[in-house]
C-alpha positions as CSV (number, residue, x, y, z in Angstrom):
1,X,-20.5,0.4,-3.8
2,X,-16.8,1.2,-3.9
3,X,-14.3,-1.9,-3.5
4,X,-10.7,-2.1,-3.2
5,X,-9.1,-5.4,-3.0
6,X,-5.6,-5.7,-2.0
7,X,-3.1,-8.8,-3.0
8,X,0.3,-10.0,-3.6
9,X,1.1,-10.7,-0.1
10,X,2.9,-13.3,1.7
11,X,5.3,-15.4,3.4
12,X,9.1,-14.3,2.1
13,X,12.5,-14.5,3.7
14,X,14.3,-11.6,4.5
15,X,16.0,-9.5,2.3
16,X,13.3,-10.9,-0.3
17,X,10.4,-9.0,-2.4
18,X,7.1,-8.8,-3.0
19,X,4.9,-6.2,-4.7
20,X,1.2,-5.6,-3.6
21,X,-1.6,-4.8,-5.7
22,X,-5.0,-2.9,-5.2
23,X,-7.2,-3.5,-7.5
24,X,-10.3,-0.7,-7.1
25,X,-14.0,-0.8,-8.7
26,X,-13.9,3.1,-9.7
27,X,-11.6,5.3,-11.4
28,X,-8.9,6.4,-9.2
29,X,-7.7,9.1,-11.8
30,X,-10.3,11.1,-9.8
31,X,-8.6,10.4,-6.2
32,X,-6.7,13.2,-4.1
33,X,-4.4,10.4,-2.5
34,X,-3.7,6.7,-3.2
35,X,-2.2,5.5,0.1
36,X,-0.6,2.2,1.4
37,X,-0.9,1.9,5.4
38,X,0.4,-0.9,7.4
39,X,-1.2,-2.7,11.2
40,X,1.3,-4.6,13.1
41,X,0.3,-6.2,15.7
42,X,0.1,-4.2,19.2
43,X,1.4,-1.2,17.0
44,X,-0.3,2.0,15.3
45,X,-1.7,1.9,12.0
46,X,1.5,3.6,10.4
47,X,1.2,5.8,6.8
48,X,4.2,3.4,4.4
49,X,3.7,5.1,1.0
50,X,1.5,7.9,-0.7
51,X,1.4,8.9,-4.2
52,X,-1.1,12.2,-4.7
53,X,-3.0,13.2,-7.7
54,X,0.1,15.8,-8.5
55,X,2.7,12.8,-9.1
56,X,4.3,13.5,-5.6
57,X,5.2,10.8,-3.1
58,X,5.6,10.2,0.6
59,X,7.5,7.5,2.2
60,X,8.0,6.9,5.7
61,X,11.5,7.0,6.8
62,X,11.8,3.3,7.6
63,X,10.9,1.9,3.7
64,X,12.8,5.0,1.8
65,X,15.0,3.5,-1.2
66,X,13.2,-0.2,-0.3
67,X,9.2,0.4,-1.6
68,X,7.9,2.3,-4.5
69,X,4.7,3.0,-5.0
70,X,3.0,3.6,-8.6
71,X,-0.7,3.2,-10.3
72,X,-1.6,2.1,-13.2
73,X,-5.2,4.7,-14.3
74,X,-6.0,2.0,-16.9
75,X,-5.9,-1.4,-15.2
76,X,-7.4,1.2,-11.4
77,X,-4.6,-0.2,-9.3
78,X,-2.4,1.0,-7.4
79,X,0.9,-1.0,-6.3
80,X,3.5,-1.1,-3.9
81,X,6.7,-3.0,-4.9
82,X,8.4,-4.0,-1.5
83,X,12.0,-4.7,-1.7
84,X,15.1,-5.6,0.9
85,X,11.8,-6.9,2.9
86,X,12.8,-6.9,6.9
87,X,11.3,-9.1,9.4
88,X,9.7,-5.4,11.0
89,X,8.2,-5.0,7.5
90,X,6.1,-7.8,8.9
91,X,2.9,-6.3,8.9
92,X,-1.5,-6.5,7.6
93,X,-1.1,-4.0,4.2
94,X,-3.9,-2.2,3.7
95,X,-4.7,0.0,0.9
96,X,-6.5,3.4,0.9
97,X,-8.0,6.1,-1.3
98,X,-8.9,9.5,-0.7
99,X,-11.4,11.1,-3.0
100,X,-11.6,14.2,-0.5
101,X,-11.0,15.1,3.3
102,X,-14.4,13.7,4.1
103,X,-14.4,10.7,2.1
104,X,-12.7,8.2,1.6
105,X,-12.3,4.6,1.0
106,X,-10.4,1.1,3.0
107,X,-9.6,-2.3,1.4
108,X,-9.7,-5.5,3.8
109,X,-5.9,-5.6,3.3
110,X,-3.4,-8.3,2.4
111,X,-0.4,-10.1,5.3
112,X,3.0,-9.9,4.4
113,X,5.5,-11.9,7.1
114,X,8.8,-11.3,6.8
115,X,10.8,-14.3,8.7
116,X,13.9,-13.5,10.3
């Protein structure tokens, strides 16, 4: 059974950093997509960082030049280094893998709060 289990998050103050780690139980050399999502609350589950199989990355507009997302094949994680956190960052972080369009894979996901 595939696992992914997210953590690093946590309380910080604004303008502070934090970087998140996703720890999976397979080899994610072999994944299309490693992806970080975020849930806020009342809000859509919204796409925050991508890095594909090819070395290419996506970031959504409102994190550009603040998160970076990298992997480490050896160690299976993936990681998203958060900084110049804002209290909208504020958010459930979850992390997910895509092996393929039909299959792919959630973590339970780690809180990050942001105060004002």
């Amino acid at each position: 059974q595939v696992r992914l289990v997210e953590s690093g998050g946590g309380l910080v103050q604004s303008g502070g950093s934090l970087k998140l780690s996703c720890a999976a139980s397979m080899n994610i050399f072999r994944m299309n997509a490693m992806n970080w999502y975020r849930q806020a609350p009342d809000k859509q589950r919204e796409l925050v960082a991508s890095l594909r199989n090819d070395g290419t990355t996506y970031y959504a507009d409102s994190v550009k030049g603040r998160f970076t997302i990298s992997r480490d094949t050896g160690k299976n994680t993936i990681y998203l280094q958060m900084n110049s956190l804002k209290h909208g960052d504020t958010a459930l972080y979850l992390c997910n893998l895509k092996k393929s369009v039909v299959q792919e894979f959630w973590g339970q996901g780690t809180q990050v709060t942001v105060s004002a």
